[in-house]
matplotlib code that plots the C-alpha trace (Angstrom):
import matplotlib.pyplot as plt

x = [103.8, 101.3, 98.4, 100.7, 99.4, 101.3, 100.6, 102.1, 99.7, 99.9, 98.0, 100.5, 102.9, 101.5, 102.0, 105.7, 106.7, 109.1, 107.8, 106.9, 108.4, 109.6, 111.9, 113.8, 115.6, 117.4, 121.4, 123.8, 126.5, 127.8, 128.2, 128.1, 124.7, 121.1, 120.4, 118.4, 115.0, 113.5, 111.3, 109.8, 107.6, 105.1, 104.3, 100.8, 100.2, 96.7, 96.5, 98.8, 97.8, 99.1, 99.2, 101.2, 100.8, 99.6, 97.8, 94.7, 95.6, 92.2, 88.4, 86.6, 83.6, 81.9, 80.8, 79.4, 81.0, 83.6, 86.8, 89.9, 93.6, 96.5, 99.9, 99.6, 96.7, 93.0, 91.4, 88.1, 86.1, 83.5, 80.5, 83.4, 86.6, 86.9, 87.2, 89.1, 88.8, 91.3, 92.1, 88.8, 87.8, 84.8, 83.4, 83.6, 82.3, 85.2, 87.5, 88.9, 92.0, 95.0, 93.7, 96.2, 95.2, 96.9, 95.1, 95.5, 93.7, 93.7, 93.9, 90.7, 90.8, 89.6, 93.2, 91.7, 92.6, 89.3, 90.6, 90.0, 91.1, 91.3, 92.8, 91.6, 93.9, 94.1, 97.3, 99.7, 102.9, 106.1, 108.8, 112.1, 115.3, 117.1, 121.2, 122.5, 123.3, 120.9, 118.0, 117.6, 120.2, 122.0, 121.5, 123.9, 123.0, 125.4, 125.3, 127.2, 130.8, 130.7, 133.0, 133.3, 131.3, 130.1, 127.7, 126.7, 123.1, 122.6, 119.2, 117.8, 115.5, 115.5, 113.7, 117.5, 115.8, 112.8, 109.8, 109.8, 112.4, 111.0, 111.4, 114.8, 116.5, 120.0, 121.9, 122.5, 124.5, 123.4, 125.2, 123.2, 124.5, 128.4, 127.7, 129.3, 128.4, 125.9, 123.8, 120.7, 120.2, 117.7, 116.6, 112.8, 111.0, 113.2, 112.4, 108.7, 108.4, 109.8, 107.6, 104.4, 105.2, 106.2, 103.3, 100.6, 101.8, 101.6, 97.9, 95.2, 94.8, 98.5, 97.8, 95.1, 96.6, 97.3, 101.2, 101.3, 99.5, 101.6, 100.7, 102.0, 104.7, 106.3, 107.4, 109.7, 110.9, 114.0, 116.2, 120.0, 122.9, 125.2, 126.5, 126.6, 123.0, 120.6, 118.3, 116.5, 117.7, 115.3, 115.9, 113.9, 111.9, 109.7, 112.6, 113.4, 116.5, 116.5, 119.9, 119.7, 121.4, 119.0, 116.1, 117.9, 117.9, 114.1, 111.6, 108.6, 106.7, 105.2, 108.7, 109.9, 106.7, 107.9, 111.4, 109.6, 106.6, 109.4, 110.6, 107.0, 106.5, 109.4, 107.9, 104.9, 106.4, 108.6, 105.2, 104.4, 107.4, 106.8, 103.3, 104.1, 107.0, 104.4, 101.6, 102.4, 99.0, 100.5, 104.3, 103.4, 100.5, 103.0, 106.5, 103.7, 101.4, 104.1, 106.2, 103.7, 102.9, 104.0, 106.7, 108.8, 112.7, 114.0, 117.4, 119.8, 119.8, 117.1, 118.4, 115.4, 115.4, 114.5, 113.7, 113.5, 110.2, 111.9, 115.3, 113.6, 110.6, 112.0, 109.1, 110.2, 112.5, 111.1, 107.7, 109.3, 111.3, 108.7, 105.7, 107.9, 107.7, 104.1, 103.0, 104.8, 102.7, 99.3, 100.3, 101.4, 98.1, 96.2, 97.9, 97.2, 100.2, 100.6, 102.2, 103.5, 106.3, 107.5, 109.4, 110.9, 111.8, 114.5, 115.1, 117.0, 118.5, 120.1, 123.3, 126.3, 126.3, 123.7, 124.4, 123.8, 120.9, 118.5, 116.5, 119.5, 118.8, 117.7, 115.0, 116.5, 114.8, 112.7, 111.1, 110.4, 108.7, 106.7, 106.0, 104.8, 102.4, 100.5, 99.5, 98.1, 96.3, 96.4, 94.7, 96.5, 98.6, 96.7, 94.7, 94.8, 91.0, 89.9, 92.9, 92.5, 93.7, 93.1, 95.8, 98.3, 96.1, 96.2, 99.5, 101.0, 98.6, 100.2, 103.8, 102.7, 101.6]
y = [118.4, 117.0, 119.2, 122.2, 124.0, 125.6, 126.8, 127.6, 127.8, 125.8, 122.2, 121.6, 121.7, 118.9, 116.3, 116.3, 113.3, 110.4, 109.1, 111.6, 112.4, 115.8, 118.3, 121.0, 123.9, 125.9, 126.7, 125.3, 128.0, 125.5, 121.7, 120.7, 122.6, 122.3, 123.2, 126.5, 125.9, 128.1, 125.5, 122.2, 121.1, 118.0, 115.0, 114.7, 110.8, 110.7, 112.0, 109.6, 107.0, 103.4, 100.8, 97.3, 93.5, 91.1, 88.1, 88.2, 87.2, 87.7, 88.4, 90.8, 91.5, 89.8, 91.5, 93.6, 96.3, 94.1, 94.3, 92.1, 92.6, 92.2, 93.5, 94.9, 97.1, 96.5, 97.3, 98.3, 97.8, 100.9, 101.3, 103.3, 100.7, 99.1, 95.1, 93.5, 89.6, 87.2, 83.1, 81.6, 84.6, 85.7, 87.7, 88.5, 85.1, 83.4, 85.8, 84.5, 84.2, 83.1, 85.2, 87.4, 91.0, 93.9, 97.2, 100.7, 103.9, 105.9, 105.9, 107.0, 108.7, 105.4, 104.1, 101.5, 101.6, 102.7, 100.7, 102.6, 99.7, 95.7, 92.9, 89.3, 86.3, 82.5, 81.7, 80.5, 79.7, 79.5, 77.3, 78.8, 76.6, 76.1, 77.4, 75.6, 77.4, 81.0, 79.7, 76.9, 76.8, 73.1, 72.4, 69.9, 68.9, 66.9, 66.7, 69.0, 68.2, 65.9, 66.5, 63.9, 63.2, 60.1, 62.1, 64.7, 64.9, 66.9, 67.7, 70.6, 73.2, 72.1, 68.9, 67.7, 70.0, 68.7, 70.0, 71.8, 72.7, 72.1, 68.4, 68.7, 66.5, 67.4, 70.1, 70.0, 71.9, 73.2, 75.0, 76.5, 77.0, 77.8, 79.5, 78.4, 75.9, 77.2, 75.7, 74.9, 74.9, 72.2, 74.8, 73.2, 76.4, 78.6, 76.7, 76.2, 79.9, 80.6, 78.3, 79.0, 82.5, 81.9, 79.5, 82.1, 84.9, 82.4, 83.7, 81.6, 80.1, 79.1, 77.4, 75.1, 74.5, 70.9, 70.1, 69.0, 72.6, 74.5, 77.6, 76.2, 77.5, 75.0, 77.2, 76.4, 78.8, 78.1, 80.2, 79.3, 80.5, 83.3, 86.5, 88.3, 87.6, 90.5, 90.4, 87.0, 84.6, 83.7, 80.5, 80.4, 77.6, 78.8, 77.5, 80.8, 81.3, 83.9, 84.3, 83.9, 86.9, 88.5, 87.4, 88.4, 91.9, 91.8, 93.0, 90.8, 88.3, 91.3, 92.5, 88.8, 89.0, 91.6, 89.9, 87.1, 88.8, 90.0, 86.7, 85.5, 88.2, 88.3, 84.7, 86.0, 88.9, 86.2, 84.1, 87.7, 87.9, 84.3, 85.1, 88.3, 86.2, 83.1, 85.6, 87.1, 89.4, 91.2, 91.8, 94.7, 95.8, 95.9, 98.0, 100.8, 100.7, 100.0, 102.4, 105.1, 104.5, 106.7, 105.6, 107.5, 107.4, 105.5, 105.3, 102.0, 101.5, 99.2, 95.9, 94.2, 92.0, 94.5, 90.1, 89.0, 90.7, 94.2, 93.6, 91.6, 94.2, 97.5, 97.7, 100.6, 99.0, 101.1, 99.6, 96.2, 97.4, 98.9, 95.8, 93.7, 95.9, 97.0, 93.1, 92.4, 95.1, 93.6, 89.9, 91.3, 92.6, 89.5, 87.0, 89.0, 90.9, 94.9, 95.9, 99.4, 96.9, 96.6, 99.9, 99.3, 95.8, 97.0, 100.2, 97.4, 95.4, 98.2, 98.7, 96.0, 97.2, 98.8, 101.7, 102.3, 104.5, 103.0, 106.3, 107.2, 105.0, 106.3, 104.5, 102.5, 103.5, 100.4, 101.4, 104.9, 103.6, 101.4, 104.7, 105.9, 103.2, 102.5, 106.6, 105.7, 102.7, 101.8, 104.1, 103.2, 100.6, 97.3, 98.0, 94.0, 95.0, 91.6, 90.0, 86.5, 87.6, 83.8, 82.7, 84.5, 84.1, 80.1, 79.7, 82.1, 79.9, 76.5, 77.9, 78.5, 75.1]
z = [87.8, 85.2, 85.0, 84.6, 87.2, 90.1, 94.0, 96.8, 99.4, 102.5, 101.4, 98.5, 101.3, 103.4, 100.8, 101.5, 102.9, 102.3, 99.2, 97.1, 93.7, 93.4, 91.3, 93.2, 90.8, 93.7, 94.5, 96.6, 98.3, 100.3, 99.6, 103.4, 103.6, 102.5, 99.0, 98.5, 96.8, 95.0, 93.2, 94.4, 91.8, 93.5, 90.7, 90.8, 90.6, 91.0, 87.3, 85.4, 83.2, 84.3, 82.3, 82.5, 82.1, 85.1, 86.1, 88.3, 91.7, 93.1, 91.9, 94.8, 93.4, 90.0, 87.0, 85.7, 87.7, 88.6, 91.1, 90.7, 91.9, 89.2, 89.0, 92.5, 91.6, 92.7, 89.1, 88.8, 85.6, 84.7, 82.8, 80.0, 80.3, 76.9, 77.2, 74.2, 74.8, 73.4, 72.6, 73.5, 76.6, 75.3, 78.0, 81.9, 82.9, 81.8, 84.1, 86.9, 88.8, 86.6, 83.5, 82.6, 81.1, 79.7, 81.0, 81.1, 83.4, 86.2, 90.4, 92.0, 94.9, 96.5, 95.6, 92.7, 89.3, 87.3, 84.0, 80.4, 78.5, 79.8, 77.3, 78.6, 77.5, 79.3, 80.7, 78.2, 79.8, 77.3, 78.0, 77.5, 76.5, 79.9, 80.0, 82.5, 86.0, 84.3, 83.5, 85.3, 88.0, 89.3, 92.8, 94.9, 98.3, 100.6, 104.7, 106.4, 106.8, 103.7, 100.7, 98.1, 94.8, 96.5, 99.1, 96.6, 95.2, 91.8, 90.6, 88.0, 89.8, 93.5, 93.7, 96.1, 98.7, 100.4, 99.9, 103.5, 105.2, 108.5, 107.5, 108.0, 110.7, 109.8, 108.6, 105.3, 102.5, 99.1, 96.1, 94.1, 90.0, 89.8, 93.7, 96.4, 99.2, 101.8, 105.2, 105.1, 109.4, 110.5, 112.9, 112.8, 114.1, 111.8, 109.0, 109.8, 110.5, 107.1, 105.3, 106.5, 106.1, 102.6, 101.7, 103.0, 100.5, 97.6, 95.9, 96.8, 92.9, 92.8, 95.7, 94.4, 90.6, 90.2, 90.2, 86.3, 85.7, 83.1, 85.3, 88.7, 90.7, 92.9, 95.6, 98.5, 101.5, 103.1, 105.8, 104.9, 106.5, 104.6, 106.7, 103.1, 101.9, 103.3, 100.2, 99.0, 96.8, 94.0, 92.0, 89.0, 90.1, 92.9, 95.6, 97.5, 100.2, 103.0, 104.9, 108.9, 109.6, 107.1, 109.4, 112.5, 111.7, 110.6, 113.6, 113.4, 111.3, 108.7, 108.0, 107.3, 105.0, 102.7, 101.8, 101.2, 99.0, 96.7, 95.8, 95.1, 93.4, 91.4, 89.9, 88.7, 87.0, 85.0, 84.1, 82.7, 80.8, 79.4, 79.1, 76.2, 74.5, 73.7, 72.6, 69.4, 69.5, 72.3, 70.6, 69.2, 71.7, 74.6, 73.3, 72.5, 75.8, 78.3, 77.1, 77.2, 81.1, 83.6, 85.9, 87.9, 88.0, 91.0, 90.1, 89.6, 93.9, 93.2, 93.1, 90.6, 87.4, 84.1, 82.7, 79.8, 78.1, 78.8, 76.8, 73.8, 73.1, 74.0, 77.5, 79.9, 82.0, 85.4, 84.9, 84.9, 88.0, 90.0, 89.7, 92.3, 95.1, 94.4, 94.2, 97.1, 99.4, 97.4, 98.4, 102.0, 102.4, 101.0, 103.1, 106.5, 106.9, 107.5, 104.2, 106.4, 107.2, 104.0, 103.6, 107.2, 106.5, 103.3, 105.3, 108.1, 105.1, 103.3, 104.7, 105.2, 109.3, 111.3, 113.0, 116.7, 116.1, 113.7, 113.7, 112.0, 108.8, 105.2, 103.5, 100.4, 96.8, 96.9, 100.2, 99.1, 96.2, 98.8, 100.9, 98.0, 97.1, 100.2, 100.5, 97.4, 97.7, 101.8, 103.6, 106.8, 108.6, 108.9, 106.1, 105.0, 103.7, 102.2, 103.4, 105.0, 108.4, 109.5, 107.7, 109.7, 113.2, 112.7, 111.4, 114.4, 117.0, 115.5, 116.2, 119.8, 120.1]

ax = plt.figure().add_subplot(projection="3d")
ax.plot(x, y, z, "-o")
ax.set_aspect("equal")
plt.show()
C-alpha cells in the first residue's frame, strides 16, 4: 500500500508480524473460523511522509548535519531539509533542547527521520484560564483514618503532596478534583522505586530548568493504592499516580518504565498544544501540515487525550493520539530502559483479570502501535543507543544499598 505496487513472492510475506498495518479483502463461510484472504495488502511505512509538532528532548550530534530527538523521532537534518527560523531563532546555533519545531519528511532505513522541512520557534508557553477540578484539578490530603474539615489540606496542582513520596512516614490520603479518596502507602522502597524511576525518564533539559522557568514541569511520581486503576493517572501538573496493583502485575523495572513514560509524555504533548495556541504564525501552518501526515487508524481502544490543539484547529486527531506512545519508547530508551517492554507492559494492563495463561493474552492497540515503532526505529531489544545507561545502573545499585 502506497507505492501502488503489488507482489506476492515470499519476502513480502516475512514482514507479517504483530504490528504491521494491513488490509485483508477475503470471505468469511463461517463466523467461528478464520476469514479467507484473498488479498492482504502490506502498508509500506517506510515511504510516508511524517510530519507533527515537538520539542527537542535531546541534541546528538551539532550542525551542520545535525541529529536531535523530538516528538519521539530522532530527526536528522540533510544537506536538502528546508529550515524556516522563527521569534528571534536565527540559525542552527541557537538550537537546542527546549526549542520546539514543526517538521516534516521521511524514515530512513537507519530508522531516523531525514527532515524535508524544519520550523525553529523558542519555547513560548501559554497559560490557559484554569476550570476548577479540569484544568487544574483540587487536591486534598488528610492522614489515613481522618475525616473532618479540620485535618484536611487543600491546595491547587499538588503542592499538599510532598515533593517525594519516599519522604513519606505515614500513610496518607488524597482526592484528587471531584474523585474520590485514595492511599497514598508510605511504603518507602515502593515509593522510592517509583520516583527514581519516574525522575530518570524526565529529559535531561527539564531536569535542569530553573523552578520559576515558564517551561518547567514540576513532576512528581507516586504509587497509590486503587484495585481499579491499571493505567496512570496524569494530573495536569506534572504530579503522576500509578495504582499498586497496577505495579504488581508489571514484570520488572523497564515495564514499570513504560507506564510511567506515558504520563511524562503525555505533559509534553500538552506544552505542544499550549505551544500552537500562543503562536499565531503556526494557526494556520498546523490544521494544513498535520492533517496531511500519514497516520494509521488504530481505532478508539486507545485510551489517549486528542487535547486541546486537536479540537480547536481541526489537527488529525490520530497524530495527536499516536505521539504519546511513540515519546514514551524515545524517553524509555534515553533514560536506560529497554523500550521492548513497553508493548508487554500494556499487553499485562489490558484486561480487568489476568488469565491463567498469559501466553494467552492479545496485545492492546497501543502496544501494537509500539510493536510497530521499534521495527522501525530499534533495531533490537536493548537498543538504549545513546541512552544514559548509568542512570538506571546507579539508581538500581542505591536501592540495593
Amino acid at each position: 500500500m502506497g507505492p501502488g505496487t503489488t507482489s506476492t513472492s515470499s519476502p513480502l510475506r516475512q514482514t507479517l508480524r504483530i504490528g504491521t498495518y494491513v488490509q485483508v479483502a477475503g470471505r468469511d463461510p463461517d463466523p467461528f473460523k478464520p476469514i479467507i484472504a484473498s488479498t492482504v495488502l502490506v502498508r509500506d511505512d517506510w515511504n510516508q511522509t511524517l510530519s507533527s509538532i515537538g520539542v527537542i528532548t535531546r541534541v546528538v550530534s551539532p550542525a551542520p548535519a545535525m541529529v536531535f530527538e523530538a516528538d519521539g523521532y530522532l530527526i536528522r537534518i540533510t544537506p536538502t531539509t528546508k529550515l524556516v527560523f522563527l521569534d528571534g531563532i536565527s540559525s542552527l546555533a541557537d538550537v537546542s533542547a527546549n526549542t520546539w519545531l514543526l517538521f516534516s519528511g521521511k524514515l530512513a532505513k537507519d530508522g531516523i527521520l531525514e527532515a524535508t522541512k524544519l520550523q525553529f520557534m523558542p519555547a513560548k508557553p501559554t497559560k490557559f484560564k484554569a476550570v476548577k477540578n479540569l484544568e487544574i484539578a483540587t487536591v486534598k490530603t488528610r492522614p489515613v483514618g481522618a475525616s473532618d474539615a479540620a485535618t484536611t489540606s487543600e491546595a491547587s496542582g499538588t503542592p499538599a503532596i510532598t515533593a517525594d513520596g519516599a519522604s513519606l512516614q505515614q500513610d496518607e490520603q488524597l482526592k484528587i478534583g471531584l474523585g474520590r479518596w485514595h492511599t497514598l502507602p508510605a511504603d518507602q522502597p515502593l515509593q522510592q522505586r517509583v520516583h527514581r524511576i519516574g525522575m530518570a525518564l524526565v529529559p535531561a533539559y527539564q531536569r535542569v530548568l530553573t523552578d520559576d522557568d515558564p517551561s518547567k514541569i514540576h513532576f512528581r511520581f507516586f504509587a497509590v493504592d486503587n484495585k481499579k486503576w491499571r493505567a496512570p493517572y496524569c494530573l495536569l501538573d506534572g504530579a503522576i499516580l500509578v495504582s499498586t496493583q497496577a505495579i504488581e502485575r508489571l514484570k520488572n523495572d523497564d515495564q514499570l518504565a513504560a507506564v510511567l513514560a506515558s504520563c511524562v509524555a503525555y505533559n509534553l504533548q500538552r506544552q505542544a498544544e499550549r505551544q500552537i495556541v500562543g503562536n499565531r504564525v503556526l494557526e494556520a501552518q498546523v490544521a494544513a501540515e498535520l492533517t496531511a501526515a500519514f497516520v494509521p487508524v488504530v481505532g478508539s481502544a486507545m485510551e489517549l487525550t486528542v487535547g486541546l490543539a486537536a479540537m480547536k484547529y481541526g489537527m488529525d486527531s490520530y497524530t495527536m493520539a499516536l505521539e504519546q506512545p511513540r515519546m514514551s519508547l524515545a524517553l524509555m530508551n534515553d533514560a536506560g530502559y529497554d523500550p521492548w517492554q513497553a508493548p508487554e507492559a500494556w499487553r499485562l494492563l489490558a484486561p480487568s483479570k489476568l488469565p491463567a495463561n498469559l501466553a494467552s493474552l492479545p496485545y492492546p492497540d497501543r502496544s501494537c502501535y509500539q510493536i510497530d515503532v521499534l521495527n522501525m526505529q530499534y533495531s533490537s531489544a536493548k537498543t538504549a543507543a545513546n541512552g544514559p545507561t548509568e542512570v538506571r545502573q546507579a539508581g538500581e545499585d542505591a536501592e540495593r544499598k
